[in-house]
ZAMARGU-4260 file (C-alpha; in steps of 0.2 Angstrom, whole numbers, plus 5000, padded with zeros to 4 digits):
<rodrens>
0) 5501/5422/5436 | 5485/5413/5435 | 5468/5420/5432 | 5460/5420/5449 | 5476/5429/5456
5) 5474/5445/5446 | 5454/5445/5447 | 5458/5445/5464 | 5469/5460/5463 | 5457/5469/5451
10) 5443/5467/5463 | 5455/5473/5478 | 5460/5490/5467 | 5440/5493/5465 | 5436/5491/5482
15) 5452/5500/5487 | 5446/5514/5475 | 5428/5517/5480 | 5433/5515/5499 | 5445/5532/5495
20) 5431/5541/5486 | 5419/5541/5501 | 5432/5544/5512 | 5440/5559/5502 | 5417/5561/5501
25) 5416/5566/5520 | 5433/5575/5520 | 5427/5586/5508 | 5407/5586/5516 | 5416/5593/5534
30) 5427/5606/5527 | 5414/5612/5518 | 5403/5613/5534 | 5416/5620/5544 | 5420/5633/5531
35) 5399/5636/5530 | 5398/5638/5548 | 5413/5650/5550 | 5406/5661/5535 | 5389/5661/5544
40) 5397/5668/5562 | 5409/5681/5552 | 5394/5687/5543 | 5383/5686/5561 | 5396/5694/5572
45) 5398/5710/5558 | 5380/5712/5558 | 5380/5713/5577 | 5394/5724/5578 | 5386/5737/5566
50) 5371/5737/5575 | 5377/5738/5592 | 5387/5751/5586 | 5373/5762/5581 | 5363/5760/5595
55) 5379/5765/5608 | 5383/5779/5594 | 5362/5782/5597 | 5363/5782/5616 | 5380/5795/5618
60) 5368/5809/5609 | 5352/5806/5619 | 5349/5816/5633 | 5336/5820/5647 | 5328/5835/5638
65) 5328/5827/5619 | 5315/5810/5621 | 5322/5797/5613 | 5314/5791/5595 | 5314/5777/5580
70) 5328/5780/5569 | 5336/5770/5553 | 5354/5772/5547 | 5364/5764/5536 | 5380/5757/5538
75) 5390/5748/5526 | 5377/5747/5515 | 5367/5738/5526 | 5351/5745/5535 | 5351/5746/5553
80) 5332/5751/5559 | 5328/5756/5577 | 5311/5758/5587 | 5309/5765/5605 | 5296/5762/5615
85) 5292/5768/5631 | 5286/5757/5648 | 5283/5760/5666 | 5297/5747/5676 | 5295/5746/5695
90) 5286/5765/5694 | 5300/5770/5683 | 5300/5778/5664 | 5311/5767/5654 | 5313/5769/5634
95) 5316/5751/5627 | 5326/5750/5610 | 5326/5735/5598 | 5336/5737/5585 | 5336/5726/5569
100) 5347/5725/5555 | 5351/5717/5538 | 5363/5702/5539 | 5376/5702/5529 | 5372/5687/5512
</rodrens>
């Protein structure tokens, strides 16, 4: 075996090498973004869930005589803050409720 035959084959093992490092690179760059973005719409979809939980547990105790008011619970250890406010729709009295809460880290 001459000496240009396995400089040849050297040079073919690098470039072989470094073409498998940036592919295993990006292999490893999308199943980290995958797994990011499924952690990110767990985390949102509890958050949601706990607050639309409140504001339905808020809205089976409210009735016509007792007015609707701000409140701020917490559940799971995360803070779940609601304000009323009141507005005039089409000649009606409607009570508007934005509730915010903590998103889970």
């Amino acid at each position: 075996m001459n000496k240009c035959s396995r400089k040849g084959s050297i040079l073919q093992t690098l470039v072989m090498c470094i073409l498998m490092a940036t592919i295993s690179v990006m292999v490893m760059k999308w199943v980290m973004m995958r797994y990011s973005m499924a952690v990110r719409l767990e985390r949102s979809v509890q958050s949601r869930a706990r607050a639309e939980g409140t504001f339905y547990n808020r809205m089976a105790t409210w009735n016509y005589t007792i007015a609707p008011a701000n409140f701020a619970v917490v559940v799971n250890g995360k803070s779940i803050n609601g304000t009323v406010s009141n507005a005039v729709v089409y000649g009606q009295n409607v009570s508007r409720v934005n509730v915010t809460t903590d998103q889970d880290q």
